[in-house]
C-alpha positions in Angstrom: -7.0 48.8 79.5 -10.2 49.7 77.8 -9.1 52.1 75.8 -6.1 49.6 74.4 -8.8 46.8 74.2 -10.9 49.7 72.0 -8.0 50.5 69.5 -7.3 47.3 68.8 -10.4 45.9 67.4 -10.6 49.1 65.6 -7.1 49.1 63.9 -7.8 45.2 63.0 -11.3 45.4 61.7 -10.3 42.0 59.5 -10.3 40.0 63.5 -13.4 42.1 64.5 -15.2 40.9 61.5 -14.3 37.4 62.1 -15.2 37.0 65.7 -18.3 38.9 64.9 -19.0 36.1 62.7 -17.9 33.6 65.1 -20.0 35.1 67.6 -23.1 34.9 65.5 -22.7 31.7 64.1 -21.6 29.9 67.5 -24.9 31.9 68.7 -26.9 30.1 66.2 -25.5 26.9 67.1 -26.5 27.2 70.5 -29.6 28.6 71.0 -32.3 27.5 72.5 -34.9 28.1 69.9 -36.1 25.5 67.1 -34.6 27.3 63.9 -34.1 25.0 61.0 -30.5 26.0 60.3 -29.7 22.5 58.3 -26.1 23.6 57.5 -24.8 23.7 60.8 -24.5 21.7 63.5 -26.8 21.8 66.8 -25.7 22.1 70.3 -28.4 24.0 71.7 -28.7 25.2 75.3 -30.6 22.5 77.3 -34.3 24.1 77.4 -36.9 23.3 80.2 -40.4 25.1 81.1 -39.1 25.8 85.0 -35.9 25.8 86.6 -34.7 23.0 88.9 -34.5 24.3 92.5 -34.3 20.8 93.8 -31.9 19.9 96.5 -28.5 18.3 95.9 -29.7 14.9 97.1 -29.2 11.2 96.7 -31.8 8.7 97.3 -30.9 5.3 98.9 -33.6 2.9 98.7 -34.1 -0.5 100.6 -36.4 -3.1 100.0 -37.3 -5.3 103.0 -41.1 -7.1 102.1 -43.1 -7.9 104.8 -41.9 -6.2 107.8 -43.4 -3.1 110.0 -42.0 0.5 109.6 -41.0 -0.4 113.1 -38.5 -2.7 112.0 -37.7 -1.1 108.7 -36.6 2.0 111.2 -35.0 -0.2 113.8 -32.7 -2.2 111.6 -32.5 -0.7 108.1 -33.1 2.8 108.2 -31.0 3.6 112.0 -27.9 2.0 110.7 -28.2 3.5 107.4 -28.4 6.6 108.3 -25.9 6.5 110.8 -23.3 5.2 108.7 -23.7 7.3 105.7 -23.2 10.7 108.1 -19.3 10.4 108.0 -19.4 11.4 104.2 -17.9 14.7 102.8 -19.3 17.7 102.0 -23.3 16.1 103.6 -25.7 18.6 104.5 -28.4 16.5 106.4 -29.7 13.3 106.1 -33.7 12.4 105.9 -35.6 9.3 106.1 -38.7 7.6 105.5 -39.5 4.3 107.0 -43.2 2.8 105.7 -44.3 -1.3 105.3 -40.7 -3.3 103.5 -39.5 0.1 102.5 -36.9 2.2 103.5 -35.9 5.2 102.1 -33.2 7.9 102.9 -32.2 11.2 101.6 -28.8 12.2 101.6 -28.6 16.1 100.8 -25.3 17.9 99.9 -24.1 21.2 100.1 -24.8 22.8 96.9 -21.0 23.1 95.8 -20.9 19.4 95.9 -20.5 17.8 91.9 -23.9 15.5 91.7 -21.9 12.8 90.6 -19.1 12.7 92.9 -21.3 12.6 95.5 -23.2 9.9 94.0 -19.7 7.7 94.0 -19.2 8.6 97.7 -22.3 7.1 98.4 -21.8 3.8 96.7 -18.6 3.7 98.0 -20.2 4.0 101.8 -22.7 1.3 100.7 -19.9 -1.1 99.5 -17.8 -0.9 102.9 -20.8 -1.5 105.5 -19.3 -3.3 108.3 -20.8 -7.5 108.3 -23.9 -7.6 110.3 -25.1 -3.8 109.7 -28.3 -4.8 107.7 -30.1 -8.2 108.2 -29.0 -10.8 105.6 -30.1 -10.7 102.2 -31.2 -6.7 102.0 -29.4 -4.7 100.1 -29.5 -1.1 99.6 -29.7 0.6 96.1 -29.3 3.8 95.1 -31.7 5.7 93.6 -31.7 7.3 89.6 -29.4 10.2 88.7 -31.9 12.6 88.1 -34.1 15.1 90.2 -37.6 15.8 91.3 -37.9 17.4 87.6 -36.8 14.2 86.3 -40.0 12.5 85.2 -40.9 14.2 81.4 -42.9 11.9 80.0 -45.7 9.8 80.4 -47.2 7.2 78.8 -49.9 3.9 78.9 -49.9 0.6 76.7 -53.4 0.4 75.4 -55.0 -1.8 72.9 -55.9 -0.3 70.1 -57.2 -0.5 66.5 -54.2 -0.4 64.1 -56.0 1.1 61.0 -58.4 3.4 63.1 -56.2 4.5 66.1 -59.3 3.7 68.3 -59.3 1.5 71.5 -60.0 -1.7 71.5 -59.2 -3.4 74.4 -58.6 -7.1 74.6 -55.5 -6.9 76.8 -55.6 -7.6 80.9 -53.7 -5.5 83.0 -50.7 -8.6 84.0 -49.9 -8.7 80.2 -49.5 -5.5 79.8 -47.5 -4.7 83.0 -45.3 -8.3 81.7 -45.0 -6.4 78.5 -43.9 -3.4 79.8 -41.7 -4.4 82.3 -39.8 -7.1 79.9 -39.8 -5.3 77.0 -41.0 -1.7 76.5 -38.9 -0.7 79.5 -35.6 -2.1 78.1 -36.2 -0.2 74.8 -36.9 3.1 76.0 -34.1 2.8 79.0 -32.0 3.0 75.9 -32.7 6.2 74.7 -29.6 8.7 75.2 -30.3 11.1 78.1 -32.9 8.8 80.0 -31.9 8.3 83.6 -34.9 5.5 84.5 -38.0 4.0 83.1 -40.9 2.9 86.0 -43.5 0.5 85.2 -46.4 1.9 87.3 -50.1 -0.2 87.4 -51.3 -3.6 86.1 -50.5 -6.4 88.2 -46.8 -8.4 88.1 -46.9 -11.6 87.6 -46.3 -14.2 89.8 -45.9 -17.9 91.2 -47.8 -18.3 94.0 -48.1 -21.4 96.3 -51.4 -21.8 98.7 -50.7 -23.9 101.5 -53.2 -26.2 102.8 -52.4 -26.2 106.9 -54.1 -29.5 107.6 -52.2 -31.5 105.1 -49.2 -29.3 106.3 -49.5 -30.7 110.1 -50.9 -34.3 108.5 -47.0 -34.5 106.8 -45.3 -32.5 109.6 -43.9 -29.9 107.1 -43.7 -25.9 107.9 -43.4 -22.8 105.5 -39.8 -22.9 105.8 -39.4 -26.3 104.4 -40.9 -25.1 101.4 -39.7 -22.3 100.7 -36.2 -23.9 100.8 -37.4 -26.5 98.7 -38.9 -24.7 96.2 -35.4 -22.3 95.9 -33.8 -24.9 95.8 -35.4 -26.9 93.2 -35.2 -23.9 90.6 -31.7 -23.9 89.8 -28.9 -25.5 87.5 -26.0 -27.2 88.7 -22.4 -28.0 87.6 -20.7 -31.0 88.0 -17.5 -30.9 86.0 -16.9 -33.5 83.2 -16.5 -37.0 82.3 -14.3 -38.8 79.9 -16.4 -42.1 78.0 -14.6 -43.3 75.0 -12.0 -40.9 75.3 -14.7 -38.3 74.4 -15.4 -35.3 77.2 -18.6 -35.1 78.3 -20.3 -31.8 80.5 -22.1 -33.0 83.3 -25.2 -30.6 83.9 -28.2 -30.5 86.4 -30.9 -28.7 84.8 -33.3 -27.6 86.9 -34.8 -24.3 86.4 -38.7 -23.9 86.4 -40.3 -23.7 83.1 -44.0 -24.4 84.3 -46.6 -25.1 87.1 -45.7 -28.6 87.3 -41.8 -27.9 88.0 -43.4 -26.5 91.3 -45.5 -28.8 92.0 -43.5 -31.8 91.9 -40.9 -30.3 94.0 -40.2 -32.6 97.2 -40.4 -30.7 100.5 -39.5 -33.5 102.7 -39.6 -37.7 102.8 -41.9 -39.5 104.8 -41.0 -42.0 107.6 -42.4 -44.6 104.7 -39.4 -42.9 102.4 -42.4 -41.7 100.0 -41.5 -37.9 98.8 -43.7 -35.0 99.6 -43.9 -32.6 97.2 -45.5 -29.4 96.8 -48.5 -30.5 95.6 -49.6 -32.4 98.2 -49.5 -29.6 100.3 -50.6 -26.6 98.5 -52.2 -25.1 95.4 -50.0 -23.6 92.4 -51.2 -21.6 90.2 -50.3 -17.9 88.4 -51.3 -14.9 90.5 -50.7 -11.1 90.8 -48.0 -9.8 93.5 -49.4 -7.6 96.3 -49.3 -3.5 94.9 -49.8 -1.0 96.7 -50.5 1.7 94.2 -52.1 1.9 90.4 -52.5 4.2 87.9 -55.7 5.4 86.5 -56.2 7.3 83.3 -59.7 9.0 82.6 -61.2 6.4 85.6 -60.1 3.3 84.3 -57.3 1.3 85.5 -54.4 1.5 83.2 -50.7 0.2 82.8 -47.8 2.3 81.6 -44.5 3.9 82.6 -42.7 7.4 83.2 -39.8 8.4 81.8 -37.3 9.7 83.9 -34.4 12.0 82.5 -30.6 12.1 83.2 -29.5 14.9 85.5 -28.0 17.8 83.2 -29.7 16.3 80.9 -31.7 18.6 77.8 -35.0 17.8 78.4 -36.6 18.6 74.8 -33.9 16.6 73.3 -34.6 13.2 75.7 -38.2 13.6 75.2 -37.3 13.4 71.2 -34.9 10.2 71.6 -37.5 8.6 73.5 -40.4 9.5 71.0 -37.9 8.0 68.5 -37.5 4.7 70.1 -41.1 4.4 70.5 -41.8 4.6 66.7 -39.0 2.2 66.3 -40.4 -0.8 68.6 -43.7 0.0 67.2 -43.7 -2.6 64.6 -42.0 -5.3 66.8 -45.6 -4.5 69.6 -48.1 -7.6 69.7 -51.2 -8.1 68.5 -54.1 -9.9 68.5 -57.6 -10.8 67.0 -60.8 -9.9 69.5 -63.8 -12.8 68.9 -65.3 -10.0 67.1 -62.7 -10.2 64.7 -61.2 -6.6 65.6 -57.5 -6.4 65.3 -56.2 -5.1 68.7 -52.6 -4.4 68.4 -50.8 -2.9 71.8 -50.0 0.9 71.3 -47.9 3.2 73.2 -50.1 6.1 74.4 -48.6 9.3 75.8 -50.5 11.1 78.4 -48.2 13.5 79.6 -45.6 14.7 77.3 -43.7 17.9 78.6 -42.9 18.9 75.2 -46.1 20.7 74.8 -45.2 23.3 77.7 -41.9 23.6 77.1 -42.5 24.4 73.0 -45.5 27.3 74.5 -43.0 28.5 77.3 -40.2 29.5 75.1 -42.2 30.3 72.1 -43.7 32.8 74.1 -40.6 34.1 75.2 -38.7 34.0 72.0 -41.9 36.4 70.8 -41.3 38.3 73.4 -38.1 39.1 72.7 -38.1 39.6 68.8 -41.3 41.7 69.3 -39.0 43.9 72.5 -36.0 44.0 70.1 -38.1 45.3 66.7 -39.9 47.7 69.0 -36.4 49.1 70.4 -35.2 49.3 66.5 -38.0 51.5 65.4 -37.8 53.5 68.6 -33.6 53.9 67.9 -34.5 54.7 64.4 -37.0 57.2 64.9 -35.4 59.2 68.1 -31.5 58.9 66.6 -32.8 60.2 63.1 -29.3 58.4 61.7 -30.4 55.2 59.8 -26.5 53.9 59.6 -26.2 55.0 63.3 -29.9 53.2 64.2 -28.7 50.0 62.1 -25.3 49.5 64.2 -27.1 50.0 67.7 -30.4 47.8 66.8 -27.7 45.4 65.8 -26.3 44.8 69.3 -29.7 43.5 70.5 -29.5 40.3 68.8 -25.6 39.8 68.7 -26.1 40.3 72.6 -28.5 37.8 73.0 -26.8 35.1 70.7 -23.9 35.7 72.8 -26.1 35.2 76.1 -26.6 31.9 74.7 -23.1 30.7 74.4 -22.3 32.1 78.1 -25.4 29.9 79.2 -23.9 27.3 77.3 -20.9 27.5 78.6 -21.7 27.5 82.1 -24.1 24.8 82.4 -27.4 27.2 82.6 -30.7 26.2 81.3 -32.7 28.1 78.8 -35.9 28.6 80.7 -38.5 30.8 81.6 -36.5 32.7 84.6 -33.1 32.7 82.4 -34.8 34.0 79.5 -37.5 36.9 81.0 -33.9 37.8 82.7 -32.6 38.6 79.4 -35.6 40.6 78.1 -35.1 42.6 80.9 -31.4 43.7 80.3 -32.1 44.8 76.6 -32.7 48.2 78.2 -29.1 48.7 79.0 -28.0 47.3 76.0 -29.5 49.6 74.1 -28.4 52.4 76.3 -24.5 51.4 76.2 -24.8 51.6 71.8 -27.1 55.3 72.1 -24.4 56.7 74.2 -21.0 55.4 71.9 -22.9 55.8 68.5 -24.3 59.6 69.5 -21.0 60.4 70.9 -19.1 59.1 67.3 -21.9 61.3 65.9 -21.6 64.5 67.6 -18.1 64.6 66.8 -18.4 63.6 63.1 -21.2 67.1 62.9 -18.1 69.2 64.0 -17.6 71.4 61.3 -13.7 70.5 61.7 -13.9 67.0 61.7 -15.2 67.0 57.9 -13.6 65.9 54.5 -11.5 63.5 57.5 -8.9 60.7 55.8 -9.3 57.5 57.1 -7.0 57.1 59.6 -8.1 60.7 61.1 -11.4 59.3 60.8 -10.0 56.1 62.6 -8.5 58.7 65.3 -12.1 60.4 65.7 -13.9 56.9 66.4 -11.3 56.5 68.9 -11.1 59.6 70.6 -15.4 59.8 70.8 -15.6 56.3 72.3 -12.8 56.7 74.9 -14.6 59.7 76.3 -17.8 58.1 77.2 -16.0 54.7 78.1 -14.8 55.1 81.4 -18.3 56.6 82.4 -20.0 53.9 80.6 -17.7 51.0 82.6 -18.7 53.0 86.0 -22.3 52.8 85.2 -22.1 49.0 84.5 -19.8 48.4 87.4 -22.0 50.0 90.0 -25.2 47.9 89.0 -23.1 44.8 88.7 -21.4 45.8 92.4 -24.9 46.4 93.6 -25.9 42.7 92.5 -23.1 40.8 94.3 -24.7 40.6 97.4 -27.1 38.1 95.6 -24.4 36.0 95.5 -24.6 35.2 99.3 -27.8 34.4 99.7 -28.5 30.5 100.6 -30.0 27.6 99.5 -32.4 27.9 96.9 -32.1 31.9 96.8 -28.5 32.1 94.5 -29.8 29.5 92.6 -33.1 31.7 91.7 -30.8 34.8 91.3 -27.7 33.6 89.2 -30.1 32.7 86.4 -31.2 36.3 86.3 -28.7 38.4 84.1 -26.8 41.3 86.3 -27.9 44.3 84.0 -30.9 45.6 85.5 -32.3 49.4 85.0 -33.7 51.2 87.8 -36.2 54.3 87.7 -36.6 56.3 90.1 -39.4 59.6 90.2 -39.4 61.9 93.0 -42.8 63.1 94.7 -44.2 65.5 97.3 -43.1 65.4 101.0 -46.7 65.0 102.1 -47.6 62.1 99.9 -44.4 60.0 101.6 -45.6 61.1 104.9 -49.0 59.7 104.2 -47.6 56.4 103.0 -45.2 55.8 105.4 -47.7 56.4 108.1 -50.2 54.0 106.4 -47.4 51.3 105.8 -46.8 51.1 109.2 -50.4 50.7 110.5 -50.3 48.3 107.9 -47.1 46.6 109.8 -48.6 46.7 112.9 -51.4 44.8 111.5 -49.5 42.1 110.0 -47.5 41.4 112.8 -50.5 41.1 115.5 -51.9 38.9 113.0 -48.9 37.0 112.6 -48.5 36.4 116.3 -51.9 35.8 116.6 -51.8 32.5 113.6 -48.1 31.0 115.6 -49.6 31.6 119.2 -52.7 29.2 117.4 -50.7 26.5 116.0 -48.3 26.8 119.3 -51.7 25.7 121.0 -52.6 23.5 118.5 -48.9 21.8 119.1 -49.5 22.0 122.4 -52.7 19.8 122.3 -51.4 17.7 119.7 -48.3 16.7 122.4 -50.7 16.4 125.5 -53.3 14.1 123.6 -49.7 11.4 122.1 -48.3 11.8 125.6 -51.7 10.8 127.6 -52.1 8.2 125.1 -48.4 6.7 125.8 -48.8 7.1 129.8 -51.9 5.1 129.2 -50.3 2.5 126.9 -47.5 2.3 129.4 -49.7 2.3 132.6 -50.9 -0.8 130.8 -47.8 -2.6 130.1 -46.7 -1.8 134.3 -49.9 -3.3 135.5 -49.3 -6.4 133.0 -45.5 -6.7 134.2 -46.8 -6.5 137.8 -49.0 -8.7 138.0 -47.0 -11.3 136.0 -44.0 -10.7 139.0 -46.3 -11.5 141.4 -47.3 -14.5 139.8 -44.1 -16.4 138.6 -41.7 -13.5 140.6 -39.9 -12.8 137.5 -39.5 -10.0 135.7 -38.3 -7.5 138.0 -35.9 -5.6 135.8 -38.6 -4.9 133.1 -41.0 -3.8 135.9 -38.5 -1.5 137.1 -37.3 0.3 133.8 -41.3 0.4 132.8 -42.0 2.0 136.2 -39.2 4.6 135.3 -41.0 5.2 132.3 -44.4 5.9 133.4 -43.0 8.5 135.7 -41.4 10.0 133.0 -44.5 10.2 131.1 -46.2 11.7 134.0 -43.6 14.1 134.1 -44.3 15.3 130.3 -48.1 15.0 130.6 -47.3 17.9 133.2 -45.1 19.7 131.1 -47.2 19.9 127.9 -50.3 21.0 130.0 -48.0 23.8 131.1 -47.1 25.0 127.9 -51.0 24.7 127.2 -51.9 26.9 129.5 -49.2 29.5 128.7 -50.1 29.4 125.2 -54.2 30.7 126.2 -52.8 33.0 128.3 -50.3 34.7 125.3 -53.8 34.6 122.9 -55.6 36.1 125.4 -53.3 39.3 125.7 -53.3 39.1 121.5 -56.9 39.1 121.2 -57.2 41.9 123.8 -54.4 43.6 121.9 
């Protein structure tokens, strides 16, 4: 099979030529590397500092303001959970349940496609049984992009528009308003972003302070008007009507345009028929919503947004579309004149801008490599003593590595600082595979026989020298690419490391004296012994400090329950109700006596394991 593949491309040299040049140019295309190649088209390799171990997970978020984790676990995060573990190909499920939030993390085996298992998902969220979550929550589901998702970084700052230099003049609500009604939508639009988050300032808001005396004077509660007020912001339908055979649309306008809309809201009618409205019972005015975050740049409270990008995405090439948007909307960015007469116009700052590292990371690298491959050509040249036998091995090197780009390409694998240092290292074999064919072609063409040759014998020659060493050369390849597979069945984030890292790896062994292995195996394992007693000694610690950690939550719940029994008794023996509680909290306590018992147990046998360590 080889040796067929071998004589073809050597009998059609006009085929080998052209998918040399396909090769090469397809190479150029795709690599990585920022070379100003205007006449062809780019579809680089998507390029990131690090690789993205992240788990294959999907994010569900639920937003339920005002209520304790307790509840957000009880009624959100429970049925959630338990309704989206019926889905295929789900590894485990995690939650988090904190003040009106709820999130959960759905993580998939790694063979599952990140967006098929984003449409399972939705689809589980769109056939919830009625009555799962309480009314009016609704679960969303989160960005499609990973924990390596957020590239860029910016704030809105007011600055000079001449000098570039701050100038302040803008409060933290209008810029957060700006950004989250404007600059949001704009860069959101940017190919290849996934998400843009407003993060600091304050949001704006309508806010209502009741006044409870006037409340109980009018005989109105905070339900009334809250339904009022919903209902008095809306616009209303009521079909048509025919005047002088003309059709007139009947419409009730009634959104709120100011303060006033609010305050003249009626909440209820008196027993005189005299409206109550809104402000009768409350102040209106603008005010920030609650936050329970900010974001602070140098010490001083600032408003901006990340930049989230699309999973699969190229990195580089997002942060460039988004840089692009931002000079666009530039122009179109308010401004304003300070009493001082400054000019403070509202500028999009970056703070953090993952360009910079990924530029340095592969810079480095692609030195790396062009410094590795012009070392090997001056080393072929110099040791083969052959300058058109040097030129044609030293030329693998880069054809190899432009055609490393197209595989990655191909395959879906980023250029980054693993993938890349991978291919550095299998340049050594490389260059080993063209010193054995080329020196082989070469010892045969010395051959005092094999001189004055016509081309076709000469043709014959190249043949016959390269099918020697082939077979020996495939063996050699084979057994380091055999001696890789079991890579492949390593799990979790293990392959993932690994199958960025090229197969082709040399190995170099040097033998040494009996005595010296004798001396290092015995110190490696007094070493070992070491290491383990340590070892034992740091989980047989944090086994006690478990230990202690359970006794001290379990004492404090037989003590919160011990409370609770005494409160349930002693309301039985007053009104003789009650007795089912009292029972089931009486169970309880006993339980909890039971496990104060048994994590005082394990206590104690944890000392006594330290103690034989520390004697040890």
């Amino acid at each position: 099979m080889i040796n067929r593949i071998i004589r073809f491309f050597l009998h059609n040299k006009l085929i080998t030529a052209l998918l040399l040049v396909i090769f090469v140019v397809w190479g150029i295309i795709t690599t990585p590397f920022d070379w100003n190649v205007s006449f062809l088209p780019r579809d680089p390799v998507p390029v990131d500092a690090i690789p993205d171990y992240g788990e294959n997970q999907q994010i569900v978020a639920t937003e339920w303001m005002g209520r304790s984790p307790k509840d957000i676990q009880d009624q959100i995060t429970y049925p959630l959970t338990t309704a989206l573990m019926g889905m295929p190909g789900v590894k485990t499920i995690r939650s988090t349940s904190m003040f009106g939030m709820s999130f959960i993390y759905v993580i998939f085996k790694d063979n599952v496609e990140f967006y098929w298992s984003r449409s399972r998902v939705l689809e589980k969220l769109s056939s919830l049984p009625p009555g799962t979550l309480p009314e009016g929550v609704k679960p969303a589901l989160g960005p499609d992009a990973t924990a390596l998702g957020q590239i860029f970084w910016y704030t809105l700052e007011g600055r000079n528009p001449k000098t570039g230099k701050p100038t302040g003049g803008w409060d933290p609500q209008e810029l957060r308003t700006l950004q989250d009604y404007y600059v949001k939508y704009a860069l959101s639009s940017a190919d290849g972003v996934s998400e843009v988050a407003g993060v600091g300032g304050f949001v704006k808001e309508y806010q209502i302070d009741l006044n409870p005396d006037a409340m109980k004077t009018y005989g109105v509660t905070v339900m009334d008007v809250m339904k009022a007020v919903q209902n008095s912001n809306l616009d209303i339908g009521a079909e048509t009507m025919e005047m002088n055979q003309v059709e007139y649309v009947v419409r009730g306008l009634g959104y709120v345009k100011s303060l006033a809309d609010i305050e003249k809201a009626v909440v209820a009618v008196s027993e005189e028929n005299t409206p109550i409205t809104v402000k009768q019972i409350g102040h209106v005015a603008f005010g920030p919503a609650t936050r329970r975050g900010g974001l602070d740049k140098n010490g001083v409270e600032a408003v901006g947004g990340v930049v989230v990008a699309r999973y699969k995405s190229n990195p580089l090439e997002v942060i460039s579309n988004v840089k692009k948007k931002i000079a666009e909307m530039e122009q179109s960015l308010p401004s304003k004149t300070l009493p001082d007469g400054t000019v403070s116009k509202v500028t999009v700052v970056p703070f953090y801008d993952r360009t910079g590292l990924i530029r340095e990371t592969i810079g480095t690298l692609e030195t790396a490599l062009t410094h590795e491959i012009l070392i090997c050509i001056i080393v072929i040249i110099v040791l083969v003593t052959n300058l058109r036998a040097s030129a044609i091995i030293s030329g693998l090197l880069p054809i190899a590595v432009l055609m490393t780009f197209i595989v990655m390409r191909l395959v879906g694998v980023d250029a980054n600082i693993v993938a890349l240092s991978g291919i550095a290292i299998a340049i050594g074999v490389m260059v080993d595979i063209g010193i054995v064919f080329t020196e082989n072609i070469v010892r045969h063409l010395e051959l005092p026989e094999n001189r004055n040759l016509s081309k076709t014998q000469y043709d014959d020659l190249i043949l016959r020298a390269t099918t020697e060493v082939a077979p020996a050369i495939i063996t050699a390849l084979l057994t380091t690419i055999i001696s890789f597979l079991p890579v492949f069945a390593m799990d979790m984030v293990m392959p993932m490391l690994s199958v960025k890292l090229p197969l082709y790896r040399k190995k170099y062994t040097a033998s040494v004296r009996e005595a010296q292995l004798l001396e290092q195996s015995a110190t490696e394992n007094a070493v070992n012994v070491q290491n383990m007693l340590f070892m034992e000694l740091t989980d047989t610690q944090l086994a006690i400090d478990e230990a202690n950690r359970n006794l001290r939550l379990t004492k404090q719940n037989r003590e919160l329950t011990q409370q609770s029994f005494s409160l349930q008794r002693t309301q039985f023996a007053t009104s003789g109700s009650g007795l089912n509680d009292l029972v089931r909290t009486h169970k309880v306590l006993l339980d909890y006596r039971i496990a104060v018992l048994q994590a005082d147990t394990d206590k104690r046998i944890a000392y006594a394991v330290l103690q034989k360590l520390v004697a040890k």
